[in-house]
NUPA-163982 format. One record per residue (C-alpha): residue number from 1; x, y, z. Coordinates in pm, whole numbers. Each point is the difference from the previous one (the first is absolute). Layout:
# NUPA-163982
<site nr="NUM" c1="X" c2="Y" c3="Z"/>
...
//
This chain:
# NUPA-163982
<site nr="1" c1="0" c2="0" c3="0"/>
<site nr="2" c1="282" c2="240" c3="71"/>
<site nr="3" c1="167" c2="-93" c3="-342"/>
<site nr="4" c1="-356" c2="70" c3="-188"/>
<site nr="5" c1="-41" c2="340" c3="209"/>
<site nr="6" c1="336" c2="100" c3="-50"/>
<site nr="7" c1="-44" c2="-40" c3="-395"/>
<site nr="8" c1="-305" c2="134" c3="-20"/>
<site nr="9" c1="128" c2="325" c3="134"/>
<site nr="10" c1="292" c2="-12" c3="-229"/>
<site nr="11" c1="-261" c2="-59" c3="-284"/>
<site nr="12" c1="-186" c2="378" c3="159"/>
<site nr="13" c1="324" c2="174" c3="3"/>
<site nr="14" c1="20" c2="14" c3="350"/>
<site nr="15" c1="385" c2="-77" c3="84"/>
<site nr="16" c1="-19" c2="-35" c3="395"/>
<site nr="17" c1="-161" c2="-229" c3="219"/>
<site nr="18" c1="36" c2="-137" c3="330"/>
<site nr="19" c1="-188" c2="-212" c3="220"/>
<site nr="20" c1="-27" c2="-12" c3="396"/>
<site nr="21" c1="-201" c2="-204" c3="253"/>
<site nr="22" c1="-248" c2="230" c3="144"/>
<site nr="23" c1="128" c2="-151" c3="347"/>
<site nr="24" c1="348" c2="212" c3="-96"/>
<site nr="25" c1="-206" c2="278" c3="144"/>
<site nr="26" c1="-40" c2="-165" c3="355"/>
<site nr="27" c1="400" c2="-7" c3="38"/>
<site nr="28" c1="119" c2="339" c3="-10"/>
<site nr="29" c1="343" c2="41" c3="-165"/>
<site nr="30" c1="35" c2="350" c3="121"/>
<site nr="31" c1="-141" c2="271" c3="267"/>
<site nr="32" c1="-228" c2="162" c3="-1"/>
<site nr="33" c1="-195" c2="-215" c3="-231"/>
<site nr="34" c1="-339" c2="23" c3="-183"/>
<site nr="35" c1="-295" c2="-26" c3="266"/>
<site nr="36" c1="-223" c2="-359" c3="-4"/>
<site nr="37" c1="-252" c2="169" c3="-172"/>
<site nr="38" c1="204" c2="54" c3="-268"/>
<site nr="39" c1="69" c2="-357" c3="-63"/>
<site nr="40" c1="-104" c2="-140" c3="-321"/>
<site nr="41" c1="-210" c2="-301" c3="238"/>
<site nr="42" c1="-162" c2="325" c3="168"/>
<site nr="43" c1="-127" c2="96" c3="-308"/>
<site nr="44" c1="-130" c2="-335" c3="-186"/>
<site nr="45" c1="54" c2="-216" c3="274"/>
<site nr="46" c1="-12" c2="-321" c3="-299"/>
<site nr="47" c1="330" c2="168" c3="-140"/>
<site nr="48" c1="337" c2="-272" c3="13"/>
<site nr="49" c1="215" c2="152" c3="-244"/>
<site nr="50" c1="79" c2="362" c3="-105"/>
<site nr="51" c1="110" c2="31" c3="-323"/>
<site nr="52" c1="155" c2="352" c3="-102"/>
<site nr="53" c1="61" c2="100" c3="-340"/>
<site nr="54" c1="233" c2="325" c3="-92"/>
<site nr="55" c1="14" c2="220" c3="-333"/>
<site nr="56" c1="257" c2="275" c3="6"/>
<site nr="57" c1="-38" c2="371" c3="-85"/>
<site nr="58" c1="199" c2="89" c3="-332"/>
<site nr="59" c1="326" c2="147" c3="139"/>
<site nr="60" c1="3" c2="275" c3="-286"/>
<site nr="61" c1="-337" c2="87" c3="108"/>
<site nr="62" c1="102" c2="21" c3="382"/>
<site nr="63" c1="259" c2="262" c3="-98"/>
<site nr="64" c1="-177" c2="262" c3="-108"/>
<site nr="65" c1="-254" c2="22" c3="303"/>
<site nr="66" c1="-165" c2="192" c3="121"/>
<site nr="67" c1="-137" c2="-27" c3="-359"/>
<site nr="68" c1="-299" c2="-83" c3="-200"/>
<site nr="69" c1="170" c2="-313" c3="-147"/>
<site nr="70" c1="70" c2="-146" c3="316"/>
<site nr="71" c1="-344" c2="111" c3="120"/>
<site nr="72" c1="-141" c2="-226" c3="-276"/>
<site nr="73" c1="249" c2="-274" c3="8"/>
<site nr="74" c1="-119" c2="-68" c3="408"/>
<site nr="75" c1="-325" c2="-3" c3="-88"/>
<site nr="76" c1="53" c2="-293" c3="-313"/>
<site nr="77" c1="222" c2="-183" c3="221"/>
<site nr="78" c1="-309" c2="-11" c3="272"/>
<site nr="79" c1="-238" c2="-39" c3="-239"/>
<site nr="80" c1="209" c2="-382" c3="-133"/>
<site nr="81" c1="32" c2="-62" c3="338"/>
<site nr="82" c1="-372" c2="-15" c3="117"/>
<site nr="83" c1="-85" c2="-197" c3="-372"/>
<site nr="84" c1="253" c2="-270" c3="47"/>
<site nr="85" c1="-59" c2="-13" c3="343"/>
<site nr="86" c1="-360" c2="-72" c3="-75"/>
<site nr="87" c1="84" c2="-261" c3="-255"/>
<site nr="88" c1="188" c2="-171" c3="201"/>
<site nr="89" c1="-248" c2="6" c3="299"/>
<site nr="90" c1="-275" c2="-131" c3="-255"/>
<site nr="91" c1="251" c2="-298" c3="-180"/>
<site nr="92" c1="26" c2="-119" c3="362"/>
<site nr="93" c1="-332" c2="23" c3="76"/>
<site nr="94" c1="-75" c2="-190" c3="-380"/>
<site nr="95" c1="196" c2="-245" c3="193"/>
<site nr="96" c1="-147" c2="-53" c3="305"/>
<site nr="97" c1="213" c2="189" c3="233"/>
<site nr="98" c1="-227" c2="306" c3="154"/>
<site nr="99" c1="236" c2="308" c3="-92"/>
<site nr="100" c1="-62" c2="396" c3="27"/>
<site nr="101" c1="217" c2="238" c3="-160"/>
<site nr="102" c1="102" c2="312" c3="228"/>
<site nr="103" c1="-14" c2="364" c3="-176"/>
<site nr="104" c1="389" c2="161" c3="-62"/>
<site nr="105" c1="-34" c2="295" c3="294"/>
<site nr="106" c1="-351" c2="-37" c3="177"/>
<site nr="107" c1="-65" c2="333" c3="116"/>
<site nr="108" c1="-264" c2="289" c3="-182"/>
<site nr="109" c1="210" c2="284" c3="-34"/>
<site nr="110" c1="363" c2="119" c3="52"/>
<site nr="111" c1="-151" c2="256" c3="258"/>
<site nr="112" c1="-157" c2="-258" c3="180"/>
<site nr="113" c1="373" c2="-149" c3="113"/>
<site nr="114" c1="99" c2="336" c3="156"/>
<site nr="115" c1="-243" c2="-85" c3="321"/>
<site nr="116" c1="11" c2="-398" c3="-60"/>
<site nr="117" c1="302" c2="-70" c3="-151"/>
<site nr="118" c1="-72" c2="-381" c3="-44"/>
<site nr="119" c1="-147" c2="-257" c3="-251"/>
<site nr="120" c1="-217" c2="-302" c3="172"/>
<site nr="121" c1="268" c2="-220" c3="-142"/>
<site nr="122" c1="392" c2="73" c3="-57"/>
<site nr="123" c1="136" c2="-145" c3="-368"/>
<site nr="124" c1="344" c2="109" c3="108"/>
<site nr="125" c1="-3" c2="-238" c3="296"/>
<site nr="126" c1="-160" c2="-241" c3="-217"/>
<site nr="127" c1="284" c2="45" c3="-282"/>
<site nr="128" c1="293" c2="-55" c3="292"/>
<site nr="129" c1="-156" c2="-310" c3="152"/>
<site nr="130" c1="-3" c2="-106" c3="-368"/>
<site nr="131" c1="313" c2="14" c3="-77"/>
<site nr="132" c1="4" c2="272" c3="-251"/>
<site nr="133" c1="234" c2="228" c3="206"/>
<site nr="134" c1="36" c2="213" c3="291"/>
<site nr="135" c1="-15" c2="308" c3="162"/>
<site nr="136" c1="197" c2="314" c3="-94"/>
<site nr="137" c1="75" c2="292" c3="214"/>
<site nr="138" c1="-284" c2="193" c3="-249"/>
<site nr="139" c1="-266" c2="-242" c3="152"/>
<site nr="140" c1="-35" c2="-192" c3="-332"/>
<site nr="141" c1="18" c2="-340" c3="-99"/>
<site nr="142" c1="364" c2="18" c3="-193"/>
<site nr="143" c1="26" c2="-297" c3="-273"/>
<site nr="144" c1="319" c2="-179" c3="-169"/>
<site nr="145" c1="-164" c2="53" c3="-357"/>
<site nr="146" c1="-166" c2="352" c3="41"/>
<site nr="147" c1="101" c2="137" c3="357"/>
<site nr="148" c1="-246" c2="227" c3="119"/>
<site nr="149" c1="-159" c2="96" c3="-323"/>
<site nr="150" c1="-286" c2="-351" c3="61"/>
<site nr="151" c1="-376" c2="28" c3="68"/>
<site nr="152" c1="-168" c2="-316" c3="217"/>
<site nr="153" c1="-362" c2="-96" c3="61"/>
<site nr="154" c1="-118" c2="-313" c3="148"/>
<site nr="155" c1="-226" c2="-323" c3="-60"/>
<site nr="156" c1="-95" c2="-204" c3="287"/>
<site nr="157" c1="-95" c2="-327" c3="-32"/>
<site nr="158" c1="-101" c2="-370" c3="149"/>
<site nr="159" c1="248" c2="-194" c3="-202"/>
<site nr="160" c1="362" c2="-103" c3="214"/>
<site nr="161" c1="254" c2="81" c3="-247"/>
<site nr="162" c1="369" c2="-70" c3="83"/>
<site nr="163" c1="158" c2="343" c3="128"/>
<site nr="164" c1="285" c2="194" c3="-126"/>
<site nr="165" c1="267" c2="99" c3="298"/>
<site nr="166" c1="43" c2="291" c3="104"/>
<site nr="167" c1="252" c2="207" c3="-99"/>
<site nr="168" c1="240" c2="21" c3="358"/>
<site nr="169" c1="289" c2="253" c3="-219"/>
<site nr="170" c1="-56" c2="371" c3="-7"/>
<site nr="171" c1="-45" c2="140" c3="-395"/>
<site nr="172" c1="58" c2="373" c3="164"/>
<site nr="173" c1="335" c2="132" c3="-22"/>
<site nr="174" c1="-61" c2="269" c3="254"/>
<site nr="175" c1="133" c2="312" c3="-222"/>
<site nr="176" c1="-286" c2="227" c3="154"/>
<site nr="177" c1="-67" c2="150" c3="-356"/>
<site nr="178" c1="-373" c2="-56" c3="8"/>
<site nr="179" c1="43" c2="181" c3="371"/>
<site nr="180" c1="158" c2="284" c3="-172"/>
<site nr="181" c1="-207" c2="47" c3="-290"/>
<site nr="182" c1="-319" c2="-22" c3="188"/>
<site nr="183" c1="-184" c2="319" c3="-50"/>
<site nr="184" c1="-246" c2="-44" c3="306"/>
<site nr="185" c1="261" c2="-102" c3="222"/>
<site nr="186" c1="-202" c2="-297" c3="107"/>
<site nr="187" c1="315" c2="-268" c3="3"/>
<site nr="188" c1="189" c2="31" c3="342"/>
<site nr="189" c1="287" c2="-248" c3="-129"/>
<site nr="190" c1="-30" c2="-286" c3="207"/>
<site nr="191" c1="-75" c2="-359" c3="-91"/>
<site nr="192" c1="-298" c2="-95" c3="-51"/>
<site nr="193" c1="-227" c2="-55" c3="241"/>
<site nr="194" c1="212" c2="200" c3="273"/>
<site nr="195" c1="-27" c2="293" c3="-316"/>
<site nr="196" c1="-391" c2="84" c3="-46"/>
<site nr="197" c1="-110" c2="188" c3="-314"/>
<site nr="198" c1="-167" c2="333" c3="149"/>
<site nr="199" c1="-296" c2="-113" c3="-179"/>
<site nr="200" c1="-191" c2="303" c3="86"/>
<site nr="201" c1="296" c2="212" c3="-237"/>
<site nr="202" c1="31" c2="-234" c3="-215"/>
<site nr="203" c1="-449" c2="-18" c3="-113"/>
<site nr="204" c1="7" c2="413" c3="53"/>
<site nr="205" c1="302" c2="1" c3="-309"/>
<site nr="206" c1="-178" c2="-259" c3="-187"/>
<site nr="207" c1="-348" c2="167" c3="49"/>
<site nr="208" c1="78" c2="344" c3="-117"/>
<site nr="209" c1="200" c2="-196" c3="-337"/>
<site nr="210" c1="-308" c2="-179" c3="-20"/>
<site nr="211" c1="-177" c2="366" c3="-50"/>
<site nr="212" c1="199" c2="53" c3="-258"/>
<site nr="213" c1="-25" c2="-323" c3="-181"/>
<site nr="214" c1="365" c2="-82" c3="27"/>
<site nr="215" c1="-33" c2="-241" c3="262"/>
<site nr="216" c1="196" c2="-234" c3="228"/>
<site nr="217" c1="309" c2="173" c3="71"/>
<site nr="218" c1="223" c2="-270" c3="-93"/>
<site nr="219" c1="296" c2="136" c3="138"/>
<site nr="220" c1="138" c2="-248" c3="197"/>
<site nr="221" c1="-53" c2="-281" c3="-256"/>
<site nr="222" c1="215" c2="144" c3="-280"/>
<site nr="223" c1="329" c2="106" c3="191"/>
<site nr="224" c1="2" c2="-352" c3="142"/>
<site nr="225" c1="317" c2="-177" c3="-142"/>
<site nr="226" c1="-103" c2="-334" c3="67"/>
<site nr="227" c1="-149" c2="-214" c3="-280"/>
<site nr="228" c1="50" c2="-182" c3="-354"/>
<site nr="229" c1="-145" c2="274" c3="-186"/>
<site nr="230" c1="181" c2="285" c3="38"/>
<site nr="231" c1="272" c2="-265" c3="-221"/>
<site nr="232" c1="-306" c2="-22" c3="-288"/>
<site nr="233" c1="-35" c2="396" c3="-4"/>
<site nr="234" c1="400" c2="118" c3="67"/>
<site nr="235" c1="-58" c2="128" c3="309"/>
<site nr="236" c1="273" c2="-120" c3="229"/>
<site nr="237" c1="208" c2="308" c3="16"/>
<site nr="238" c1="11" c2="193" c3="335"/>
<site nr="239" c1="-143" c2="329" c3="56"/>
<site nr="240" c1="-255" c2="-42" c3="-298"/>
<site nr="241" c1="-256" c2="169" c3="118"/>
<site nr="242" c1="241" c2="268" c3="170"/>
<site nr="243" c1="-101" c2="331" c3="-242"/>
<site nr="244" c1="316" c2="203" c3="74"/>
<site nr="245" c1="169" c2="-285" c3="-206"/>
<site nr="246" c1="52" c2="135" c3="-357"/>
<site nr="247" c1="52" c2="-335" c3="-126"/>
<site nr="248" c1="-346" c2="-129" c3="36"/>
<site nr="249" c1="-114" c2="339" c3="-108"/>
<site nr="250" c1="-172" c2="-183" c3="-285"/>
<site nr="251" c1="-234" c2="-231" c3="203"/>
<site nr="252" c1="-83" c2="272" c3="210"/>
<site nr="253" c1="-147" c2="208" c3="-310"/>
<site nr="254" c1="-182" c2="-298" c3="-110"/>
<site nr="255" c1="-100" c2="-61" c3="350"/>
<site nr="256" c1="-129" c2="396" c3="37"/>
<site nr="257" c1="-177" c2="-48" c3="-302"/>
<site nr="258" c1="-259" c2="-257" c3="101"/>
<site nr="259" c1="-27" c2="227" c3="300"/>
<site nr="260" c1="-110" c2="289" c3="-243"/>
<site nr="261" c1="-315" c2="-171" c3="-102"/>
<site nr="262" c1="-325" c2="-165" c3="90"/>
<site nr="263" c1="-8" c2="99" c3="364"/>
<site nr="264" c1="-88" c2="327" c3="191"/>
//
C-alpha cells in the first residue's frame, strides 16, 4: 500500500511524502509540544497513519516577494495541495480504508491569526514526525530537496502503513540570515522550539501585504541556504540577496521589476 501511494503521488506531481503513526504524537520528541487536542486521534479518533505530502514554492518566485508572482504562486501551490490531498483521501476510501483529507492552513483569514495564532491541526509537526525534515531557526519545516521553500497539508486515515523515521540530524546551518532579513523582527534566533516566531508580528506584516495583494512575506524562505534547489536555479553564491552587492545587481533589477507590477 505504501508502494501504490507513493506512486500515485509521483503520478500527481507531488514529490514529497511521508508517513507517521498517529501514536508519534503521544511521544513528544521535543518541549513544549503540540497540546492532546491537537493530536491527529483527537481529531478523527479512527485515524492510524498520517500521511503528509509536500510541494515546494518555485524558488525564482520566492525571490521576488513581497510580489504579485509569489502572491499567486502560494496560492497554486495550496490550491494542488487540497486537490491531491482529496484524491488521495477518496482512493483510500475507494479502498476501504476511511480517510479525510485536511485543508493546507485551516484558518479564515490572515487577520484572524493576529489574536489566535493557531490552526486546529499543525502540518509542520506532521511533516517532522514524517520524516520530511526538521525545524529551522525561521520556524519552518527545512527540506534536503527544497529547504524551506515546501508547502504540507495532511490526510488522515484508518489504514497502518509502515512509517518513515524521523529525521534525528539538524538540516539548519544556524547562519541567522533569515533572523537578519526578517522585516517584522519576529525571529529571536534560537532553535526551534526554545526560538518562537512572534506570531502576532509576523500575521500584522503578512496582513497589511495581504492588503496589498502581494502577500506572504516570504522573507525568511528565500535567504535560506539550505536546499537542492538553489543548485537547479544558480543560487549558491553568498550574499545574493545582499543589494549593496554590484555583482548581483542584475537579479536585483529583475527582482524589482516583478515588484513594480500587479500589487498596490
Amino acid at each position: 500500500m505504501k508502494r501504490s501511494i507513493t506512486k500515485f503521488c509521483s503520478g500527481l506531481g507531488v514529490p514529497l511524502i511521508g508517513f507517521a503513526p498517529a501514536e508519534r504524537w503521544e511521544a513528544p520528541p521535543f518541549e513544549p509540544w503540540v497540546p492532546e487536542e491537537f493530536f491527529p486521534a483527537s481529531i478523527v479518533p479512527e485515524t492510524k497513519t498520517v500521511i503528509v505530502i509536500g510541494i515546494p514554492v518555485s524558488l525564482p518566485a520566492v525571490e521576488t516577494s513581497p510580489s504579485i508572482w509569489y502572491h499567486e504562486e502560494y496560492r497554486t501551490v495550496n490550491n494542488l495541495l487540497d486537490i491531491n490531498a482529496h484524491r488521495i483521501a477518496s482512493r483510500l476510501n475507494a479502498r476501504g480504508y476511511a480517510s479525510a483529507a485536511l485543508p493546507r492552513d485551516g484558518y479564515g483569514h490572515i487577520s484572524i491569526l493576529k489574536e489566535r495564532p493557531l490552526a486546529f491541526f499543525s502540518h509542520r509537526h506532521a511533516a517532522f514526525l514524517a520524516g520530511l525534515g526538521t525545524f529551522g531557526v525561521n520556524n519552518v519545516i527545512l527540506t534536503p530537496a527544497f529547504g524551506p521553500r515546501v508547502r504540507f497539508t495532511s490526510v488522515f486515515t484508518e489504514a497502518v502503513i509502515p512509517p518513515d523515521p524521523v529525521r534525528e540530524e539538524p538540516l539548519c546551518t544556524r547562519c541567522m540570515q533569515c533572523v537578519r532579513v526578517c522585516p517584522a523582527h519576529a525571529l529571536p534566533g534560537d532553535d526551534y522550539p526554545d526560538g518562537l516566531t512572534n506570531k502576532r508580528a509576523c500575521a500584522t506584516r503578512s496582513e497589511e501585504l495581504f492588503r496589498r495583494s502581494i502577500s506572504p512575506c516570504g522573507f525568511c524562505i528565500k535567504v535560506c541556504p539550505v536546499g537542492e534547489d538553489r543548485m537547479l536555479y544558480h543560487r549558491q553564491a553568498p550574499g545574493i540577496y545582499d543589494e549593496k552587492k554590484k555583482k548581483f545587481d542584475r537579479l536585483h533589477r529583475a527582482w524589482d521589476h516583478v515588484r513594480n507590477y500587479g500589487g498596490w
